[in-house]
LOMI-591280 format. One line per field, with one value per residue: residue number from 1; residue in three letters; x, y, z of N, C-alpha, C, O in turn. Coordinates in steps of 0.001 Angstrom, whole numbers, plus 500000, padded with zeros to 6 digits. Layout:
% residues N
guba <- [NUM, ...]
zapa <- [ALA, ...]
n.x <- [X, ...]
n.y <- [Y, ...]
n.z <- [Z, ...]
ca.x <- [X, ...]
ca.y <- [Y, ...]
ca.z <- [Z, ...]
c.x <- [X, ...]
c.y <- [Y, ...]
c.z <- [Z, ...]
o.x <- [X, ...]
o.y <- [Y, ...]
o.z <- [Z, ...]
% end
This chain:
% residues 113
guba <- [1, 2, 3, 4, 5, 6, 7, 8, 9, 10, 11, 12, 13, 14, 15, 16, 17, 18, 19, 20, 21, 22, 23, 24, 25, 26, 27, 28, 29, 30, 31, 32, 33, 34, 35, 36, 37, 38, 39, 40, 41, 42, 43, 44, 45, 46, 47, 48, 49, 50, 51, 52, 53, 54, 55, 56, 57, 58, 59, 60, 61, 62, 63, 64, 65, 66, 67, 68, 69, 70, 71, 72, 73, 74, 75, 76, 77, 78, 79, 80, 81, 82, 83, 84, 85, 86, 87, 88, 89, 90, 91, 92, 93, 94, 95, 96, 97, 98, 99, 100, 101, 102, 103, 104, 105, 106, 107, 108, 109, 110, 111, 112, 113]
zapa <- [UNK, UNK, UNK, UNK, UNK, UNK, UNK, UNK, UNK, UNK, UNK, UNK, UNK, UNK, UNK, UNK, UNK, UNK, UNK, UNK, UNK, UNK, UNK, UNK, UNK, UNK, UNK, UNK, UNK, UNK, UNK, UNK, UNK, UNK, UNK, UNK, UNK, UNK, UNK, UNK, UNK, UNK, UNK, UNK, UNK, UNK, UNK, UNK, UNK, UNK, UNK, UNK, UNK, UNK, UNK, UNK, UNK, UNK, UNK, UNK, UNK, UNK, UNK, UNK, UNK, UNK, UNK, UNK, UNK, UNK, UNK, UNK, UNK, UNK, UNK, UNK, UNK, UNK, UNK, UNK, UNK, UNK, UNK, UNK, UNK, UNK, UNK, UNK, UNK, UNK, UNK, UNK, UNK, UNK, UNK, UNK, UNK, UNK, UNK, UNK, UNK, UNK, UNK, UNK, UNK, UNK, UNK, UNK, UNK, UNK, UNK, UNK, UNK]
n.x <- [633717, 633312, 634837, 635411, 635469, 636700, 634915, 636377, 635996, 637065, 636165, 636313, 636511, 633992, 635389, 637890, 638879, 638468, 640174, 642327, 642397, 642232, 639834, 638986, 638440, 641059, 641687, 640088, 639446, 638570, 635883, 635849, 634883, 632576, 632008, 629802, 628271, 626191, 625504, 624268, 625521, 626316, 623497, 622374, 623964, 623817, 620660, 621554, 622890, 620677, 618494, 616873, 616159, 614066, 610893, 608147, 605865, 604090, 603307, 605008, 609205, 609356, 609384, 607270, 606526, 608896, 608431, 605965, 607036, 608732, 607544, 606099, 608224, 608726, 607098, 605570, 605465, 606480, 605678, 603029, 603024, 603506, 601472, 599744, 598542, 598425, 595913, 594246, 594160, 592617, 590495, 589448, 589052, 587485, 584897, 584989, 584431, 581768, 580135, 580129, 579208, 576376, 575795, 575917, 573767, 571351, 571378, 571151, 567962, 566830, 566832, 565268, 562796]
n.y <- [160155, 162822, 165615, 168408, 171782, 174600, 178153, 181406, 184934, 187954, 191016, 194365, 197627, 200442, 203245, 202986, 201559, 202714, 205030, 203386, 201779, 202384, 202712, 203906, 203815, 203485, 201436, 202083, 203942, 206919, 208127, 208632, 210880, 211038, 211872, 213880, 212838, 213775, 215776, 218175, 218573, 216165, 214957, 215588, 214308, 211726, 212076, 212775, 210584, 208197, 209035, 208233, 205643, 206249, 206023, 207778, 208035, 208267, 208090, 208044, 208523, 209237, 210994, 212833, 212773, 214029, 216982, 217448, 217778, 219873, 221791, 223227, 224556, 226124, 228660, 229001, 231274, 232600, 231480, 231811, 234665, 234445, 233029, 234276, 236169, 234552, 233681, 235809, 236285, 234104, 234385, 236638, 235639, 233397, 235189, 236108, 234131, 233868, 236088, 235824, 232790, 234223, 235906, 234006, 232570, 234190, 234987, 232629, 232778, 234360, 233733, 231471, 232303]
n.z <- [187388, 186925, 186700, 189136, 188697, 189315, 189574, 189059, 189968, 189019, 189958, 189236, 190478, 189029, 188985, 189183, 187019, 184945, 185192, 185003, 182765, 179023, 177721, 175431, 171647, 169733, 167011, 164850, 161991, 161374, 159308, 156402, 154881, 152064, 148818, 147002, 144068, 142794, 141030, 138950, 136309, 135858, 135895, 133468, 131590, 131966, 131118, 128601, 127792, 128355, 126820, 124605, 125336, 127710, 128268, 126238, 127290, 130342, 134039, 135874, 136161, 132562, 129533, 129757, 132250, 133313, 131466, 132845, 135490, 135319, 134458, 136376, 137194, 135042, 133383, 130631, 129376, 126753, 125010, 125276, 124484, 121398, 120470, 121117, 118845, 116509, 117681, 117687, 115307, 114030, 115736, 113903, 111330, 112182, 112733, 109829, 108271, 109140, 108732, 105727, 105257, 106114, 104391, 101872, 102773, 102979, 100467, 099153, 100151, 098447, 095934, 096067, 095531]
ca.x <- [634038, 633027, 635524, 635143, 635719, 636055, 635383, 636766, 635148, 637011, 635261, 637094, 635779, 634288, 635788, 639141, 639143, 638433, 641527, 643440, 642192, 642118, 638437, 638653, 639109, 642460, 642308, 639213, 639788, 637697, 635041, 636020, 633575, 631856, 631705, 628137, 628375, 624844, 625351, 623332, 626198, 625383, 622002, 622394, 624704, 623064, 619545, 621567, 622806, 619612, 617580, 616108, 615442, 613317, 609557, 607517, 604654, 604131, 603527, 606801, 610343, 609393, 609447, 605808, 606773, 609564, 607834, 605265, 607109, 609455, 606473, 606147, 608930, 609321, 605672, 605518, 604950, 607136, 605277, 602223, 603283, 604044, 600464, 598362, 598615, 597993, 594632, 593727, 593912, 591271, 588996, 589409, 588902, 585993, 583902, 584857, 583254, 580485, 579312, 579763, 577795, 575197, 575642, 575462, 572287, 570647, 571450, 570494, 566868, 566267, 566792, 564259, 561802]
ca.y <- [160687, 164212, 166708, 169369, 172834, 175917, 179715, 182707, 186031, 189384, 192638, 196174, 199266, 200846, 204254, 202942, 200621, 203880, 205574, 202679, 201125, 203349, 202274, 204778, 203460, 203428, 200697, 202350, 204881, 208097, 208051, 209269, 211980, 210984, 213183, 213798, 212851, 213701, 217238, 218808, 217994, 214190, 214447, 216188, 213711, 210555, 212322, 212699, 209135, 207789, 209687, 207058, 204314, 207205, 205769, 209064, 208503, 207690, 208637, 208523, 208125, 209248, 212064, 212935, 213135, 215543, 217624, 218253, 218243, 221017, 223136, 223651, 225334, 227019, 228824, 228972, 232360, 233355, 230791, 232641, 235931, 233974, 232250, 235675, 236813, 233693, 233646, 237362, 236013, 232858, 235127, 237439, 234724, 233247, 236399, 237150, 233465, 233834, 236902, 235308, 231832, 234614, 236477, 232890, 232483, 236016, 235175, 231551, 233291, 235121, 232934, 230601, 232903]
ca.z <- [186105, 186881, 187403, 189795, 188514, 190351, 188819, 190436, 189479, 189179, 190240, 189404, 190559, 187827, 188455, 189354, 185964, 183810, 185100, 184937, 181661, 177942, 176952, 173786, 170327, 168562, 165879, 163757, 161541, 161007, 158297, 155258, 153911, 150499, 147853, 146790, 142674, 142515, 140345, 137350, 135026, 136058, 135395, 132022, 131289, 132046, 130225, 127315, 127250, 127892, 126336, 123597, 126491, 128315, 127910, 126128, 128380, 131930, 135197, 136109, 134790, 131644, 129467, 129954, 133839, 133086, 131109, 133662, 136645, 135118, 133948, 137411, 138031, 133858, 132636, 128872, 128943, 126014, 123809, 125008, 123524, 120057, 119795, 120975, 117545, 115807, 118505, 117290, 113571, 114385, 115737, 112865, 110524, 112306, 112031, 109024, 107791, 109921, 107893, 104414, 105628, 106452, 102737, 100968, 103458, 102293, 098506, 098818, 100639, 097692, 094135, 096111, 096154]
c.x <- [633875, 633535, 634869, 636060, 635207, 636316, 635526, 636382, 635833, 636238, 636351, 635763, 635620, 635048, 636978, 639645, 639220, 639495, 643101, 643876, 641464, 640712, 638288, 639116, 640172, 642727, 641778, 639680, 638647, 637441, 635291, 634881, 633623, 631785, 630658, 628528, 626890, 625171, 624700, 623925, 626179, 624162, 621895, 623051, 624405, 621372, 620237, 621873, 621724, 618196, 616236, 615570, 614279, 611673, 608968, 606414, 604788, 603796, 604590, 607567, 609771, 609078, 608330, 605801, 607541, 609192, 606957, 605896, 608015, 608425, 605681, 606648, 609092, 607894, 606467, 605077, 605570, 606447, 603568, 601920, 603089, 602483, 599254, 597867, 597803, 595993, 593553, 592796, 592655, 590359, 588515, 588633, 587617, 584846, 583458, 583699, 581882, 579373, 579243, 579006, 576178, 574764, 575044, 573604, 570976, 570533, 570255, 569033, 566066, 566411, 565821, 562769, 561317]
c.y <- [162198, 164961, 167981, 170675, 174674, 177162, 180559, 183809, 187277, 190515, 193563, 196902, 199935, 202566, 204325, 202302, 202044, 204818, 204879, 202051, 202002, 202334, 203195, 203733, 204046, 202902, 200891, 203851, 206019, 207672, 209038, 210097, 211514, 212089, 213021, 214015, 213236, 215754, 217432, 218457, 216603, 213967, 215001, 215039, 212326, 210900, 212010, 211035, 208005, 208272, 209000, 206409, 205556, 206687, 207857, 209185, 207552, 208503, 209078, 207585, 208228, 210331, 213039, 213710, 214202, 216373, 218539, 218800, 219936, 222488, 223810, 224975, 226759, 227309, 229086, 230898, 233341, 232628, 231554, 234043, 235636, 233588, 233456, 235843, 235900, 233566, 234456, 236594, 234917, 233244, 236064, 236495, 234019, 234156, 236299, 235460, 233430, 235098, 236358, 234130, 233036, 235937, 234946, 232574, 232897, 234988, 233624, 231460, 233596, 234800, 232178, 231483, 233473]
c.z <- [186009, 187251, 187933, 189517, 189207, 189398, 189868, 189210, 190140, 189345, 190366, 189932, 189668, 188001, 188602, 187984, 184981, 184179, 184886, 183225, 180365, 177464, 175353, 172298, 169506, 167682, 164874, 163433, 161643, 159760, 157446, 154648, 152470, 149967, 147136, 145252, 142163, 141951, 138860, 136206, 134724, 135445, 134390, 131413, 131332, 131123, 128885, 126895, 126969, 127956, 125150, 124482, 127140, 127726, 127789, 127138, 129372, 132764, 135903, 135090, 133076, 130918, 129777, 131557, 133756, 133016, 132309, 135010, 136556, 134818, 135174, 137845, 136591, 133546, 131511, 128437, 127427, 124691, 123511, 124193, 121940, 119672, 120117, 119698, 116735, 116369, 117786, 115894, 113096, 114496, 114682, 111464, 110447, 111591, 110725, 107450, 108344, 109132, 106155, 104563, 105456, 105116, 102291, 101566, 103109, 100763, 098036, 098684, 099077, 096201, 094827, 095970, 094221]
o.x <- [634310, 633062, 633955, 637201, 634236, 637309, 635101, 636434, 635553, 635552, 637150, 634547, 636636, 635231, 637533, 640840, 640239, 639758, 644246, 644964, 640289, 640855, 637507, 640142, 640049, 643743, 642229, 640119, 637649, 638243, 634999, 634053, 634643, 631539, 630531, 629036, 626569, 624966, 624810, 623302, 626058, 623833, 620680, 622436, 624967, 620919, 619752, 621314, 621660, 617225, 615050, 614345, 613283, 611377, 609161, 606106, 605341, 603889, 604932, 607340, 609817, 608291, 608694, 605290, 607086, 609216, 607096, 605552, 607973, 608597, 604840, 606152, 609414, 607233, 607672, 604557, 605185, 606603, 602998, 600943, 602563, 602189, 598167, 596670, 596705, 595055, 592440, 591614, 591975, 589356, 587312, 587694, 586858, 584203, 582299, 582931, 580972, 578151, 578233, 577925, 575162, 573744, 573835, 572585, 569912, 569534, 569300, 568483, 564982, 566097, 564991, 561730, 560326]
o.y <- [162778, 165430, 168550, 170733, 175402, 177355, 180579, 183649, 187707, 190772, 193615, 196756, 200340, 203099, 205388, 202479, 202221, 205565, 205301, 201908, 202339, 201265, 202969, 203059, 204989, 203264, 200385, 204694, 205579, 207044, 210211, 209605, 211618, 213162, 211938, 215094, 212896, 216723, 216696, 218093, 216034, 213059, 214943, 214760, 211718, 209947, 211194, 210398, 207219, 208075, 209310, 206515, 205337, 207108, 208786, 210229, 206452, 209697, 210164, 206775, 207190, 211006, 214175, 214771, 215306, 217090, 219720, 219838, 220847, 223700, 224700, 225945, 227923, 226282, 229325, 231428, 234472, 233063, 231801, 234376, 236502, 233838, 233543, 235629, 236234, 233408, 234094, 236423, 234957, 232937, 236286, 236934, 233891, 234042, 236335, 235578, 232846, 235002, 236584, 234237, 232722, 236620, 234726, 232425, 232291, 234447, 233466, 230735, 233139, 235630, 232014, 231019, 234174]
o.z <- [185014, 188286, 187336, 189974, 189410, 188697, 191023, 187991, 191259, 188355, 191301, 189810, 189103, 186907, 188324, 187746, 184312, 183236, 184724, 182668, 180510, 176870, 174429, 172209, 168723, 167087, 163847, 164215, 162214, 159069, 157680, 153882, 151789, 150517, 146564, 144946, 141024, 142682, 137879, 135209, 133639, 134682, 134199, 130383, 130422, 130489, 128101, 126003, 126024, 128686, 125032, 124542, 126451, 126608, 128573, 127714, 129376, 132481, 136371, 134192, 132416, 131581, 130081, 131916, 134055, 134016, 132630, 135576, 137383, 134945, 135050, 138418, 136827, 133390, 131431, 127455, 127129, 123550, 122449, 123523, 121242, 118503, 119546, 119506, 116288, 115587, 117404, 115596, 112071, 113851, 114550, 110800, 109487, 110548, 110311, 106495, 107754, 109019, 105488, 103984, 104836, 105018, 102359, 100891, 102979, 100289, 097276, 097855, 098715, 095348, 093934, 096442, 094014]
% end
């Protein structure tokens, strides 16, 4: 019941097969270059849409994260200029109760007496 089968086994030369036989690819195309959609007007543009969904606090993804990671790159220095003044006026203010506490103090000293 067992047929007898014979294999026969080609051997090329490999440097006679590579002049004889086109090993290069011809049926794949070249890879199309992507265009990188990843631009600033994207990401302005997707913030503004979701801008509501945006959790306020977090570590990340969320405005909280923004915030800081941008304050990195933007100092506040123009807000500093704006609140000097207001600073000045605090300390001005302090003082200037710190010497009437120490009138009412005096006055209070001296009807007890």
């Amino acid at each position: 019941m067992a047929e007898e089968v014979k294999l026969q086994k080609t051997v090329y030369d490999p440097v006679k097969f590579v002049k004889v036989v086109d090993t290069s690819f011809k049926t794949f195309a070249k890879p199309v270059p992507t265009e990188d959609t990843d631009t600033v007007e994207e990401l302005f543009r997707l913030y503004n849409k979701l801008y509501l969904r945006v959790p306020i606090e977090g570590d990340i993804n969320s405005h909280q994260y923004l915030v800081t990671e941008s304050s990195k790159l933007y100092s506040q220095q123009v807000q500093s200029i704006d609140v000097q003044p207001l600073l000045d006026e605090i300390t001005q203010l302090r003082q200037q109760l710190l010497l009437a506490n120490q009138e009412i103090q005096a006055l209070t000293v001296q009807q007890s007496k």
